[in-house]
N, CA and C atoms of all chains as a GROMACS GRO file, in nm:
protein
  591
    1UNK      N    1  28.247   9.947  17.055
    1UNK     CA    2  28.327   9.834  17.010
    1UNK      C    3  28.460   9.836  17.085
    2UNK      N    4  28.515   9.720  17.146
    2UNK     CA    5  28.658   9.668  17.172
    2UNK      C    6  28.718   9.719  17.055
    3UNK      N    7  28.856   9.807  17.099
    3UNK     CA    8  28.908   9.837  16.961
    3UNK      C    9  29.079   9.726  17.008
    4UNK      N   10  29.083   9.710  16.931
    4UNK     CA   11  29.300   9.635  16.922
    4UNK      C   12  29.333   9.718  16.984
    5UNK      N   13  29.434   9.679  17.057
    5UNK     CA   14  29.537   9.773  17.128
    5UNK      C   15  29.579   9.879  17.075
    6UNK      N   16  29.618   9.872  16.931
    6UNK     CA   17  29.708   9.949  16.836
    6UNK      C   18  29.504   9.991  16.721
    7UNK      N   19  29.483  10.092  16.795
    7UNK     CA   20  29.372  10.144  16.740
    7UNK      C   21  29.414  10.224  16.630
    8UNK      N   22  29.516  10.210  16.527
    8UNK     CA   23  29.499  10.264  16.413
    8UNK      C   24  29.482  10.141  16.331
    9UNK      N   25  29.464  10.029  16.384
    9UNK     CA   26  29.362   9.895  16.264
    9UNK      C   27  29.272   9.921  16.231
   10UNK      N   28  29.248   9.931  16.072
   10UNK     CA   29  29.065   9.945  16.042
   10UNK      C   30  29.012   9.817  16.003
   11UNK      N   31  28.913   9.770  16.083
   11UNK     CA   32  28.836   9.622  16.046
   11UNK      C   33  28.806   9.605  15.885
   12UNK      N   34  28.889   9.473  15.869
   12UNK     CA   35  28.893   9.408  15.738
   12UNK      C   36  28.752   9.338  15.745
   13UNK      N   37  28.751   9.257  15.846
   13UNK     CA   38  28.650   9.134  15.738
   13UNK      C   39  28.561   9.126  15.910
   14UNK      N   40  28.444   9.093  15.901
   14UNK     CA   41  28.379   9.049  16.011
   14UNK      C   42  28.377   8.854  16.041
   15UNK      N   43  28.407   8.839  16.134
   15UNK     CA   44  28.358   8.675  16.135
   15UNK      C   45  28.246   8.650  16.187
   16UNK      N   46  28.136   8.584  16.160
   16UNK     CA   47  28.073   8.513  16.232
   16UNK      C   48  28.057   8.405  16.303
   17UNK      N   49  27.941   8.372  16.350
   17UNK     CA   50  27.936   8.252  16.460
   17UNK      C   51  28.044   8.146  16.439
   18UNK      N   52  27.976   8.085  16.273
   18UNK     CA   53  28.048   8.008  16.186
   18UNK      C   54  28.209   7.972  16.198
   19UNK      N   55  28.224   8.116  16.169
   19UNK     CA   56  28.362   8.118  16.148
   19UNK      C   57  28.463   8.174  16.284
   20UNK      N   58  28.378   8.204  16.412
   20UNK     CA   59  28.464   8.191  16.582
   20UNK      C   60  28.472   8.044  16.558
   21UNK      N   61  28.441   7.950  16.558
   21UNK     CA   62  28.403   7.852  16.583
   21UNK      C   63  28.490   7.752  16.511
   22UNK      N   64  28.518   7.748  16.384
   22UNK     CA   65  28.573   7.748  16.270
   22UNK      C   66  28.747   7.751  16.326
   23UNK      N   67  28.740   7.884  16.368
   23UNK     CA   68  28.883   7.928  16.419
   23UNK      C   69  28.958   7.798  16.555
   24UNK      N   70  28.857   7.824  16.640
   24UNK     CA   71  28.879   7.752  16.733
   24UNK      C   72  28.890   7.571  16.703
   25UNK      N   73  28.843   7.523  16.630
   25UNK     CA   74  28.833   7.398  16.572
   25UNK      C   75  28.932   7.357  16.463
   26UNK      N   76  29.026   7.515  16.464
   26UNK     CA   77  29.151   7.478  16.364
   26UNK      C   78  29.187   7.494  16.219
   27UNK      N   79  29.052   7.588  16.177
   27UNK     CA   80  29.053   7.563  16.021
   27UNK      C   81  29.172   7.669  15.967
   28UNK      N   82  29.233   7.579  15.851
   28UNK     CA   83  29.352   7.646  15.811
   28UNK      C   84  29.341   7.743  15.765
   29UNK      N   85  29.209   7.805  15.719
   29UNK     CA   86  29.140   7.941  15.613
   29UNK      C   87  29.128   8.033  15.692
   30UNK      N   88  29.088   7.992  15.818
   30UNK     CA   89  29.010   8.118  15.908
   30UNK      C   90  29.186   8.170  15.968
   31UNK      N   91  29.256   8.030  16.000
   31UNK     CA   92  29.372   8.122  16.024
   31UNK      C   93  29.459   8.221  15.891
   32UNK      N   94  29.450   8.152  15.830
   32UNK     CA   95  29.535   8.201  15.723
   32UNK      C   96  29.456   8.360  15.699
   33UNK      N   97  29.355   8.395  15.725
   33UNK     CA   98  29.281   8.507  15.685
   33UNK      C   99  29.358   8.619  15.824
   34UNK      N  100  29.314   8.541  15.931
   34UNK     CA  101  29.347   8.624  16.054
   34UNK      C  102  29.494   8.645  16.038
   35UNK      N  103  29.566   8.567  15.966
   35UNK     CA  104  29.705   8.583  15.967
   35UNK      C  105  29.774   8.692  15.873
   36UNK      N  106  29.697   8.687  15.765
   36UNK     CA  107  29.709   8.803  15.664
   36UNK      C  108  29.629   8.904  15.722
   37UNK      N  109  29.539   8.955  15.772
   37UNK     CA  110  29.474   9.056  15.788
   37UNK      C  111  29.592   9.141  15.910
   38UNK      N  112  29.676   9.053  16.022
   38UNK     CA  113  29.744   9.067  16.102
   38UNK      C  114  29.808   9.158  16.026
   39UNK      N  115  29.909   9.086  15.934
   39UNK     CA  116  30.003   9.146  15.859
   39UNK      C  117  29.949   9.256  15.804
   40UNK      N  118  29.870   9.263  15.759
   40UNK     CA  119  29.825   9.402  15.712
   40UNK      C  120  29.757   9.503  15.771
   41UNK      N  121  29.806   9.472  15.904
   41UNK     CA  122  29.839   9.590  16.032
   41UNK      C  123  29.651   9.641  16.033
   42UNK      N  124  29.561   9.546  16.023
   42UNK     CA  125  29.426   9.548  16.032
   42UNK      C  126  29.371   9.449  16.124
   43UNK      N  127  29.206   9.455  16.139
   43UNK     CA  128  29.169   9.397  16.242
   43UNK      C  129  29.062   9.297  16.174
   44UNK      N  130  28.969   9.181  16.245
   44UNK     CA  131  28.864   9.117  16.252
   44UNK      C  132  28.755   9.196  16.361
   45UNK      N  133  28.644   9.177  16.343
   45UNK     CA  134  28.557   9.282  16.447
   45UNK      C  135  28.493   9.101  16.434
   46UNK      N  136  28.508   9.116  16.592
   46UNK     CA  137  28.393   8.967  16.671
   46UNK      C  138  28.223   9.035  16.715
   47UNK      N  139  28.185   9.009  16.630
   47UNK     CA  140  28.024   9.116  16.696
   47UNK      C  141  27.984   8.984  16.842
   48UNK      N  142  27.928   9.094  16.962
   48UNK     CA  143  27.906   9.046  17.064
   48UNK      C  144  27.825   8.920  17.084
   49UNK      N  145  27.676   8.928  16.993
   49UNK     CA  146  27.618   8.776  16.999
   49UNK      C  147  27.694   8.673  16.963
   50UNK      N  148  27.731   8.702  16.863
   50UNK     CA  149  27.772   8.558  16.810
   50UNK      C  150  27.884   8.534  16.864
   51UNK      N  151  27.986   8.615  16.920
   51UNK     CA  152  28.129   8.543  16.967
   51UNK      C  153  28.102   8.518  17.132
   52UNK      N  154  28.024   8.578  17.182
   52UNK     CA  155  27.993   8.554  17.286
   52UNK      C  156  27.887   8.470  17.375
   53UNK      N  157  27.792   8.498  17.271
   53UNK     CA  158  27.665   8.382  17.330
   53UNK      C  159  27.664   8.258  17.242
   54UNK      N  160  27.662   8.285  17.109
   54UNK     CA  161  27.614   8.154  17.011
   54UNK      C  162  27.737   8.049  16.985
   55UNK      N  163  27.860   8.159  16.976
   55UNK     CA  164  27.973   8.023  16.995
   55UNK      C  165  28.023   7.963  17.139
   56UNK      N  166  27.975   8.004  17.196
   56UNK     CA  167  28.006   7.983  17.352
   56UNK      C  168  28.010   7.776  17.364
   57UNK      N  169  27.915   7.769  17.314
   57UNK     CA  170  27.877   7.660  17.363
   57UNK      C  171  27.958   7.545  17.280
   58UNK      N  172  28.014   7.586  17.142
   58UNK     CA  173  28.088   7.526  17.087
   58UNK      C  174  28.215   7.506  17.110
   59UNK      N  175  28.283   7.602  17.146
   59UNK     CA  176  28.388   7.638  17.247
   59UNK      C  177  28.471   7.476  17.262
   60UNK      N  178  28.566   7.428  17.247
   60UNK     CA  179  28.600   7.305  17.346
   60UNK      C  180  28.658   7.336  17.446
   61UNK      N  181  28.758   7.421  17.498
   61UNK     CA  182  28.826   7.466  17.580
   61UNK      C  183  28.798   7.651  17.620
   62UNK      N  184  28.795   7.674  17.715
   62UNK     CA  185  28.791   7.877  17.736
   62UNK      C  186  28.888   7.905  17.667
   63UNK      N  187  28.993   7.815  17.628
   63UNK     CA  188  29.129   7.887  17.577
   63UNK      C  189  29.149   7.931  17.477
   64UNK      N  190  29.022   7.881  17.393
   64UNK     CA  191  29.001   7.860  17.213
   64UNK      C  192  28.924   7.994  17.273
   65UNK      N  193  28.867   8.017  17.345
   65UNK     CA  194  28.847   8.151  17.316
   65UNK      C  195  28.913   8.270  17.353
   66UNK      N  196  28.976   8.306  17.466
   66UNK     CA  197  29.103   8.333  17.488
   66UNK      C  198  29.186   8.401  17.384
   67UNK      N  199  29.206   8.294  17.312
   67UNK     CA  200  29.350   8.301  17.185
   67UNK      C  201  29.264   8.421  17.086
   68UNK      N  202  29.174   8.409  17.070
   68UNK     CA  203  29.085   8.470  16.969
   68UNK      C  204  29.078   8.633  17.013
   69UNK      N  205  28.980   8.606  17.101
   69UNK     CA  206  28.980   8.727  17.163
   69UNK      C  207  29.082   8.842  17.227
   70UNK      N  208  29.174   8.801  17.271
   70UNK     CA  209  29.281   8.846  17.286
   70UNK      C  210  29.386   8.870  17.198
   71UNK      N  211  29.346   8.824  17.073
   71UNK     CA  212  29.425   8.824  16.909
   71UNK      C  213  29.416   9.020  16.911
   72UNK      N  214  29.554   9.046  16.886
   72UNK     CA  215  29.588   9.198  16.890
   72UNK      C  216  29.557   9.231  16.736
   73UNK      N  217  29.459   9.134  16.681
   73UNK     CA  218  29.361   9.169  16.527
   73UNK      C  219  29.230   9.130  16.556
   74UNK      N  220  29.191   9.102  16.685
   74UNK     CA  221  29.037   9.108  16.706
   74UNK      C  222  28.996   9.223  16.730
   75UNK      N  223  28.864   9.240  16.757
   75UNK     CA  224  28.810   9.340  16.796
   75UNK      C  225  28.647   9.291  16.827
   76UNK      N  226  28.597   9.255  16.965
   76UNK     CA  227  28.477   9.253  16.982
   76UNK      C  228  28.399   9.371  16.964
   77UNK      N  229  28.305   9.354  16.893
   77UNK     CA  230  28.198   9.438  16.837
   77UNK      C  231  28.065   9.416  16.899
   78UNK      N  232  28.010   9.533  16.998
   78UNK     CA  233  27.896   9.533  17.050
   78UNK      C  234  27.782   9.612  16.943
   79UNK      N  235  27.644   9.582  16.975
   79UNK     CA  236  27.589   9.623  16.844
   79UNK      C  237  27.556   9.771  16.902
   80UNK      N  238  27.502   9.866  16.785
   80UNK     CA  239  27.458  10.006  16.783
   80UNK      C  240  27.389  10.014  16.923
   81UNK      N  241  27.317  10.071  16.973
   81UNK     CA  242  27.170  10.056  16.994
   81UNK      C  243  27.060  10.161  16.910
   82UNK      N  244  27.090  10.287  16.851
   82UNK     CA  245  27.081  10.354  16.735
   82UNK      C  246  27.035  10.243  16.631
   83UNK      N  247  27.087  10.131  16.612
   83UNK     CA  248  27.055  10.108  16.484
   83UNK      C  249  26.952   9.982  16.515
   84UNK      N  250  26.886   9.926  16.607
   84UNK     CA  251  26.823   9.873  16.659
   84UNK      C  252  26.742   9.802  16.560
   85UNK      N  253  26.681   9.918  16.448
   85UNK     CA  254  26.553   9.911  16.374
   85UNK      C  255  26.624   9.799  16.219
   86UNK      N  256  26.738   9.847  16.248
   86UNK     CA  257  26.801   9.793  16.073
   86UNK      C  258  26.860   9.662  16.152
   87UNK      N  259  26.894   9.641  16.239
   87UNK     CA  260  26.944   9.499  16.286
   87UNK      C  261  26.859   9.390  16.257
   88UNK      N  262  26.710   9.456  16.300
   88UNK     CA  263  26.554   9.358  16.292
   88UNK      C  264  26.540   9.341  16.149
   89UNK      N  265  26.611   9.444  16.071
   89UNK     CA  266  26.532   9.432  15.988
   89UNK      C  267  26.622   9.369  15.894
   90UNK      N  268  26.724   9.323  15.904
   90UNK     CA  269  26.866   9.239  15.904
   90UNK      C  270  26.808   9.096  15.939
   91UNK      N  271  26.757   9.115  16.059
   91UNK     CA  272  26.724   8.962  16.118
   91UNK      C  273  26.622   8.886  16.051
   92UNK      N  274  26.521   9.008  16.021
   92UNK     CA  275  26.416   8.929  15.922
   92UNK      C  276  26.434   8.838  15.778
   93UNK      N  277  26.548   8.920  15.777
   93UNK     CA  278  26.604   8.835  15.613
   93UNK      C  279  26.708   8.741  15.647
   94UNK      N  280  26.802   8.727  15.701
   94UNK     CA  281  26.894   8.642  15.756
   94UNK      C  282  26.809   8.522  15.866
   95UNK      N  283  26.730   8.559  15.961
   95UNK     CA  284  26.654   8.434  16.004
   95UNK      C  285  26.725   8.438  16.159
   96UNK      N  286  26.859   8.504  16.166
   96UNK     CA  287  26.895   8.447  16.304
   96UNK      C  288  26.943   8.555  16.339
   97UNK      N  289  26.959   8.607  16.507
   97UNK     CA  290  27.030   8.745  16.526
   97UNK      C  291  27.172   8.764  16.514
   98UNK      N  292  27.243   8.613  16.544
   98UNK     CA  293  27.374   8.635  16.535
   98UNK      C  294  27.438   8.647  16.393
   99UNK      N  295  27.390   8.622  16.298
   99UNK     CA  296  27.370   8.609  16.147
   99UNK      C  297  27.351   8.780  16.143
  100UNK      N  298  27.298   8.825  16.162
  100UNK     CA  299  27.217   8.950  16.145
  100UNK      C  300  27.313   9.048  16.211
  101UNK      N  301  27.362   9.031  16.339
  101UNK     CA  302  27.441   9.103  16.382
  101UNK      C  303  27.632   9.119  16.304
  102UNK      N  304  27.652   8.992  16.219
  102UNK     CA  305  27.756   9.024  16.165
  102UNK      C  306  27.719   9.077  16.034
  103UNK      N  307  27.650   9.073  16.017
  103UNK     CA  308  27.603   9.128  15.866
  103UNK      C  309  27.596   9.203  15.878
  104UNK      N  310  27.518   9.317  15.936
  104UNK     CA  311  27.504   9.433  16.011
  104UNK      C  312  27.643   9.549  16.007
  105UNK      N  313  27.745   9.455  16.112
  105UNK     CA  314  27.828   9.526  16.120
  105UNK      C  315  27.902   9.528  15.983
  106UNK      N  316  27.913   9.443  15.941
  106UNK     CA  317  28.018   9.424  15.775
  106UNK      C  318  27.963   9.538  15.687
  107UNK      N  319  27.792   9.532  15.638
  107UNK     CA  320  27.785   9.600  15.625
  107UNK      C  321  27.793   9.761  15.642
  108UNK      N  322  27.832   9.795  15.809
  108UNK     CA  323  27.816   9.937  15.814
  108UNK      C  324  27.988   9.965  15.834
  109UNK      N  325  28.099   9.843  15.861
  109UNK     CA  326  28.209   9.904  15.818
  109UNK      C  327  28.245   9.841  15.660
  110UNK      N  328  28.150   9.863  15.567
  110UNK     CA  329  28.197   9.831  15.384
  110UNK      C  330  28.317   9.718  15.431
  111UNK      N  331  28.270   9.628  15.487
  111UNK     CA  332  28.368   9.522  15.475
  111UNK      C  333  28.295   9.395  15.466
  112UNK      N  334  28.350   9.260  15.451
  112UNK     CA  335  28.248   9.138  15.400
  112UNK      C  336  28.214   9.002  15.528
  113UNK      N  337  28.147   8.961  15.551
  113UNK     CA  338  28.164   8.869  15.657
  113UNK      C  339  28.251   8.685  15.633
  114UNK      N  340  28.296   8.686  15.699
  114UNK     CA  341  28.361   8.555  15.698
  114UNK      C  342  28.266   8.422  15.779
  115UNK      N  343  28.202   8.352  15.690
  115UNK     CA  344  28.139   8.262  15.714
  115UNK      C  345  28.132   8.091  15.681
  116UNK      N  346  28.057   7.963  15.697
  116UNK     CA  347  28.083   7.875  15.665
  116UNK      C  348  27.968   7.802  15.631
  117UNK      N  349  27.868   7.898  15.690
  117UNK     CA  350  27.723   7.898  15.607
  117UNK      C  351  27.650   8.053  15.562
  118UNK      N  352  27.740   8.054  15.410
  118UNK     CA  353  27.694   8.141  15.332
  118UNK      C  354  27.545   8.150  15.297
  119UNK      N  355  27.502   8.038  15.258
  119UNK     CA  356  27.392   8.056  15.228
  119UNK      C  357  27.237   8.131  15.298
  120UNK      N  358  27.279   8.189  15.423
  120UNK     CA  359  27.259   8.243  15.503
  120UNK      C  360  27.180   8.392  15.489
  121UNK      N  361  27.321   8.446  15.444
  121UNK     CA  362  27.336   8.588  15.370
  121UNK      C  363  27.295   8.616  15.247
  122UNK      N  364  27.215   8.528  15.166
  122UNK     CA  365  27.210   8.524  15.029
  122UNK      C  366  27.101   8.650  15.012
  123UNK      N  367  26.989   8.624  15.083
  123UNK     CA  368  26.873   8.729  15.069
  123UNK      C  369  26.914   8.832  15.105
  124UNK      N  370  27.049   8.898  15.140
  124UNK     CA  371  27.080   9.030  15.160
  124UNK      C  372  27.149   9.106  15.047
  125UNK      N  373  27.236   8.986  14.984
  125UNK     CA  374  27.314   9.027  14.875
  125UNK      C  375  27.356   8.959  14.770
  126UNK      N  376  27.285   8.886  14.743
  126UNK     CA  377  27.306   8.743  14.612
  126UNK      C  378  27.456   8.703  14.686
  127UNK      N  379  27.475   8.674  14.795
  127UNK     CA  380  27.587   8.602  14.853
  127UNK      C  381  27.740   8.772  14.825
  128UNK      N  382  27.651   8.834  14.780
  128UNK     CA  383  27.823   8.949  14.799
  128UNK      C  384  27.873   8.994  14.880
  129UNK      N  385  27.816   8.922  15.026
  129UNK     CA  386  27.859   9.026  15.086
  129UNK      C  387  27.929   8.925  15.222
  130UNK      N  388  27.921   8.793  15.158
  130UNK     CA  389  28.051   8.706  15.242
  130UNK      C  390  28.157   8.630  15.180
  131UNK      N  391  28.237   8.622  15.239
  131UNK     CA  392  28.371   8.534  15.206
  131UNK      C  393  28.323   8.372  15.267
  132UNK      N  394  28.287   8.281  15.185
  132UNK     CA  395  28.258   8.162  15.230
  132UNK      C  396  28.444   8.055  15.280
  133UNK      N  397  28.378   8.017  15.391
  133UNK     CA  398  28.524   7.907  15.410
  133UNK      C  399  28.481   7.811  15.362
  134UNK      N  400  28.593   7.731  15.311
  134UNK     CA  401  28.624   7.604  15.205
  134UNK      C  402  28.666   7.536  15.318
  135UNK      N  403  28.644   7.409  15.294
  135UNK     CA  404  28.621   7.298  15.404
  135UNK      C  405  28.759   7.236  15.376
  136UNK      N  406  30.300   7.313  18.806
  136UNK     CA  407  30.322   7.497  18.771
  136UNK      C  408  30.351   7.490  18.633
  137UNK      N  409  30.199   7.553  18.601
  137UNK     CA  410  30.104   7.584  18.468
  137UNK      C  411  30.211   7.704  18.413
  138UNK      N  412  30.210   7.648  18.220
  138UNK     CA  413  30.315   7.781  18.160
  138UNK      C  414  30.241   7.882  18.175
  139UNK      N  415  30.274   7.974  18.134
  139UNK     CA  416  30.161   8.106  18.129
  139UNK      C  417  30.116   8.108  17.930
  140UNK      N  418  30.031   8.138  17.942
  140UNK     CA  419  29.996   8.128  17.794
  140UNK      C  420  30.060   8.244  17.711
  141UNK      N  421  30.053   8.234  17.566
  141UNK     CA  422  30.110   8.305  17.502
  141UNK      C  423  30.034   8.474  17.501
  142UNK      N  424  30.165   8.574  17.468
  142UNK     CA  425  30.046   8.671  17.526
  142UNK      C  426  30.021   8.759  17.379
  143UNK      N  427  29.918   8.726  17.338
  143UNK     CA  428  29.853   8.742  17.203
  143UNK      C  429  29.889   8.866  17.139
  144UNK      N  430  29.889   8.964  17.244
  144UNK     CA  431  29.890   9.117  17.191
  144UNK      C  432  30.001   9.162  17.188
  145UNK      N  433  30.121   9.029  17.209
  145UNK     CA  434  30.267   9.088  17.158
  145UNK      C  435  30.343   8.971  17.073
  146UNK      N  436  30.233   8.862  17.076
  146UNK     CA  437  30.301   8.793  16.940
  146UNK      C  438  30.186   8.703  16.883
  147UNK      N  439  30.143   8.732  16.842
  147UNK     CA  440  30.008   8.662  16.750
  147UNK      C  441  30.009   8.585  16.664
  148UNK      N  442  30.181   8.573  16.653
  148UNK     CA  443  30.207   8.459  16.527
  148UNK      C  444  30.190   8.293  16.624
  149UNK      N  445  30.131   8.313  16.744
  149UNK     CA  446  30.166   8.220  16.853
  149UNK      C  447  30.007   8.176  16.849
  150UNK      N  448  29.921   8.224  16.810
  150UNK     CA  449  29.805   8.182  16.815
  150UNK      C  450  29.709   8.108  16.726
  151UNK      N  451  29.753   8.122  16.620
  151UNK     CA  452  29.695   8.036  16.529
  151UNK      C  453  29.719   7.896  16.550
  152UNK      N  454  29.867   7.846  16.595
  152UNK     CA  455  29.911   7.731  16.662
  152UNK      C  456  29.864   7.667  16.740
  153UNK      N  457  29.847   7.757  16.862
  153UNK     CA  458  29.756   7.746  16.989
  153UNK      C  459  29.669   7.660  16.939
  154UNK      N  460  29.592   7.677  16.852
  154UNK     CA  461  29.470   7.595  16.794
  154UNK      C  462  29.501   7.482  16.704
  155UNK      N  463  29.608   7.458  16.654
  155UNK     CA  464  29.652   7.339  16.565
  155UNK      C  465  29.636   7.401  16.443
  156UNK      N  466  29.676   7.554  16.416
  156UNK     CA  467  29.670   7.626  16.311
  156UNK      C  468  29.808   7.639  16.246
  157UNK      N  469  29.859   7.585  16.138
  157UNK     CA  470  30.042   7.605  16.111
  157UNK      C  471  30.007   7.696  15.966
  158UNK      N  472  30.001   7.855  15.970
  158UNK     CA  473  30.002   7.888  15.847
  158UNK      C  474  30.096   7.949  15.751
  159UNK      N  475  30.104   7.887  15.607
  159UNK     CA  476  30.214   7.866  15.550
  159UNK      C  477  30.239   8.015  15.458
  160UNK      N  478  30.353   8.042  15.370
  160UNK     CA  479  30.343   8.089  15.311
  160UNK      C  480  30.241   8.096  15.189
  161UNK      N  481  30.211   8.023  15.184
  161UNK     CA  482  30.146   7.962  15.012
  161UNK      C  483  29.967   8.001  15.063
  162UNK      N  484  29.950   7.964  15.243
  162UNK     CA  485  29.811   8.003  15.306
  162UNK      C  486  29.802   8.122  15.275
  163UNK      N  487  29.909   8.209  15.347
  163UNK     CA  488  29.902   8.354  15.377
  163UNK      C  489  29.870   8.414  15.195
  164UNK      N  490  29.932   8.382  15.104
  164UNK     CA  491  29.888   8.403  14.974
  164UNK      C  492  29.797   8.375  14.929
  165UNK      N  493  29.687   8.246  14.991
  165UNK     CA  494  29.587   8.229  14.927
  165UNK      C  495  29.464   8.367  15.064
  166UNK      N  496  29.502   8.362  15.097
  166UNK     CA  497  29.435   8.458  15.185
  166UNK      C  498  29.447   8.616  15.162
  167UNK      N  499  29.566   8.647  15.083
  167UNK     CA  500  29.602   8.802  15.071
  167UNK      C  501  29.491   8.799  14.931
  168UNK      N  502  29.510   8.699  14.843
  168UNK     CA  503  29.429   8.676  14.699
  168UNK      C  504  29.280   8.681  14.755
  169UNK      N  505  29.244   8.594  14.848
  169UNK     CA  506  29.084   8.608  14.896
  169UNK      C  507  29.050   8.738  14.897
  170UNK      N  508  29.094   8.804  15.011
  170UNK     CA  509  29.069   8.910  15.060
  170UNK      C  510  29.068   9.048  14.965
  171UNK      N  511  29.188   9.008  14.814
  171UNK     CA  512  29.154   9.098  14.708
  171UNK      C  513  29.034   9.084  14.662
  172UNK      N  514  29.012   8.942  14.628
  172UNK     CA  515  28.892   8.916  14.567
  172UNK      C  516  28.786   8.995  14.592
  173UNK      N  517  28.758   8.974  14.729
  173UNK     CA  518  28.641   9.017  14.803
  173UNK      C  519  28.609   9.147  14.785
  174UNK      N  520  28.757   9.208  14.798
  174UNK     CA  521  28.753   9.394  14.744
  174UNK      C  522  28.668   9.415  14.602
  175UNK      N  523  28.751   9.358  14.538
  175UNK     CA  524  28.694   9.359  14.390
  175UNK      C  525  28.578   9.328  14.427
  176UNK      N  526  28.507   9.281  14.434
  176UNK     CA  527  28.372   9.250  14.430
  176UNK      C  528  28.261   9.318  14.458
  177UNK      N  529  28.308   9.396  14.578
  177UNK     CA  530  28.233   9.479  14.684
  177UNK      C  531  28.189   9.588  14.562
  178UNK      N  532  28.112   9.598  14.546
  178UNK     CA  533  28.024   9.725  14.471
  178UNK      C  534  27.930   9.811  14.596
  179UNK      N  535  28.013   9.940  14.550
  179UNK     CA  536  27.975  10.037  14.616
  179UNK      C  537  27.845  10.061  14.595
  180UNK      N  538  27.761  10.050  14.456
  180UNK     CA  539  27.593  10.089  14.487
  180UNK      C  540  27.541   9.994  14.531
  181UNK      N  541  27.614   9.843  14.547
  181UNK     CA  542  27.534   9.742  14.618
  181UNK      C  543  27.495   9.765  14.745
  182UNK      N  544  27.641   9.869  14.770
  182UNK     CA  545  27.615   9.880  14.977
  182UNK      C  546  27.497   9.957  14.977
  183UNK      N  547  27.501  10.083  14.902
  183UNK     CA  548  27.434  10.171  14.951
  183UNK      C  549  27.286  10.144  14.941
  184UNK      N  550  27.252  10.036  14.823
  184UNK     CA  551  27.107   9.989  14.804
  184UNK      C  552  27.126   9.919  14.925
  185UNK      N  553  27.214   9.844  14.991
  185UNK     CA  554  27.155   9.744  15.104
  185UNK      C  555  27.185   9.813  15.218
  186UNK      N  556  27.204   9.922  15.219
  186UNK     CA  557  27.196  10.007  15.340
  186UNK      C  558  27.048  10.082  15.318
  187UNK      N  559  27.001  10.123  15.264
  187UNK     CA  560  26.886  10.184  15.241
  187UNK      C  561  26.785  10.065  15.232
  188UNK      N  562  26.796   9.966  15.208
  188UNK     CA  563  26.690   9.819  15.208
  188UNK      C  564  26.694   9.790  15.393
  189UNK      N  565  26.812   9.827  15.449
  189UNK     CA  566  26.816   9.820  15.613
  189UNK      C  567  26.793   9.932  15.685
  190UNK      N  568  26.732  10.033  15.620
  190UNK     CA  569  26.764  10.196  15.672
  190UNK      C  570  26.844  10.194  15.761
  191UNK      N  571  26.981  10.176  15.671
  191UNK     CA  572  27.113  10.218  15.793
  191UNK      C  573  27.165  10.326  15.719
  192UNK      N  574  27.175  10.448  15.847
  192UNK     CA  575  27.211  10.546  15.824
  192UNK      C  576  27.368  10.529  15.688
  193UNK      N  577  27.323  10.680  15.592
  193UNK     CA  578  27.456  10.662  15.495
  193UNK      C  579  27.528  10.729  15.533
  194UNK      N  580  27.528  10.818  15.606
  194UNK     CA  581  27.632  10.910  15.696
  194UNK      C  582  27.740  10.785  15.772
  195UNK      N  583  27.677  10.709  15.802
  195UNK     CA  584  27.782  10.559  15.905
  195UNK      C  585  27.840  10.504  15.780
  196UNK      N  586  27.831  10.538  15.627
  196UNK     CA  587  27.902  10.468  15.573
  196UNK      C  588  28.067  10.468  15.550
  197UNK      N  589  28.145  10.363  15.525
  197UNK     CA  590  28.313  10.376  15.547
  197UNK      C  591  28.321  10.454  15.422
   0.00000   0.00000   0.00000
C-alpha cells in the first residue's frame, strides 16, 4: 500500500468506487469526511481497482484525480496477493471486484467503507460495515 | 503560463475546493458524529465472524 507522507496515519474509513467518484463530482459528505479524517491526523486507503480502473472513466478532468490522490490523507491501497482466496470470496457476495476489493480492505484494517451504493455490501454484513453517502 | 496546482501534501485544506467542495464547520461536525457512529457500531465479533466467512487471516486483524 501507498502510505501518506506522514506514515504515522492509521486508515480511518476506506472509499470506494462510489465514493472516488462522489469526491470528484463535489459531494459535500465525501469532503466533509476527508476533511475530518485529515484533522484527525488519519488517512482514507483508495484500494487500486476501484480508484484506478473503475473510476477512471468517470473522472471529468485528471485533476479530480490528482487532488485525491495526492490528498496527504489518501493512501492508495494495492490488494494482498496472500489473500487472493478471501477477495473471491468477497467478490462472490458483493458481485463486483471493485466492491470486493474495498470491502476487503475495510474489513482487514477494522475500519468501514464509504459508499453511495450500500446496498451492495449488505450480504457481507446486514449493511455494518459501510458508511452510506446522503445525496 | 499555467498556475501550478495546489500542492496537496502541504495544504489539503486546498483540495476539497479544488472540486467545488466548501466544508463548513457544522460539515466537519456532522462528519466527526458519522465517523463516531460508525465506531459504535463496528462490533468486534461481527469482524471476526466476517473474517472467518472470508478466511481472512485473524492474525491481519487491527
Amino acid at each position: 500500500m501507498s502510505e501518506p507522507v506522514d506514515e504515522s496515519r492509521p486508515i480511518r474509513l476506506v472509499f470506494d468506487t462510489s465514493a472516488i467518484i462522489a469526491f470528484t463530482r463535489g459531494s459535500i459528505h465525501v469532503g466533509e469526511l476527508l476533511a475530518e479524517i485529515d484533522d484527525e491526523h488519519a488517512a482514507v486507503a483508495l484500494p487500486l481497482p476501484a480508484c484506478m480502473v473503475d473510476a477512471v472513466p468517470a473522472w471529468q478532468t485528471s485533476t479530480d484525480s490528482e487532488l485525491l490522490v495526492a490528498h496527504r490523507a489518501t493512501a492508495v491501497k494495492t490488494d494482498e496477493p496472500g489473500l487472493w482466496q478471501a477477495l473471491a470470496a468477497t467478490c462472490e457476495i458483493v458481485g463486483r471486484a471493485d466492491a470486493a476489493a474495498a470491502a476487503l480492505a475495510a474489513i482487514d484494517l477494522n475500519v468501514d467503507v464509504l459508499t453511495r451504493t450500500p446496498l451492495i455490501y449488505t450480504g457481507l454484513d446486514a449493511g455494518g460495515l459501510v458508511i452510506a453517502i446522503e445525496e | 503560463m499555467t498556475q501550478p496546482g495546489p500542492n496537496l501534501r502541504e495544504d489539503t485544506r486546498r483540495c476539497s475546493p479544488a472540486v467545488g467542495i466548501t466544508v463548513t464547520p457544522e460539515g466537519k461536525a456532522w462528519a466527526a458524529a458519522t465517523l463516531a457512529a460508525a465506531d459504535a457500531e463496528r462490533s468486534p465479533e461481527r469482524r471476526v465472524a466476517l473474517r472467518a466467512r472470508l478466511n481472512l487471516p485473524l492474525a491481519d486483524a487491527a
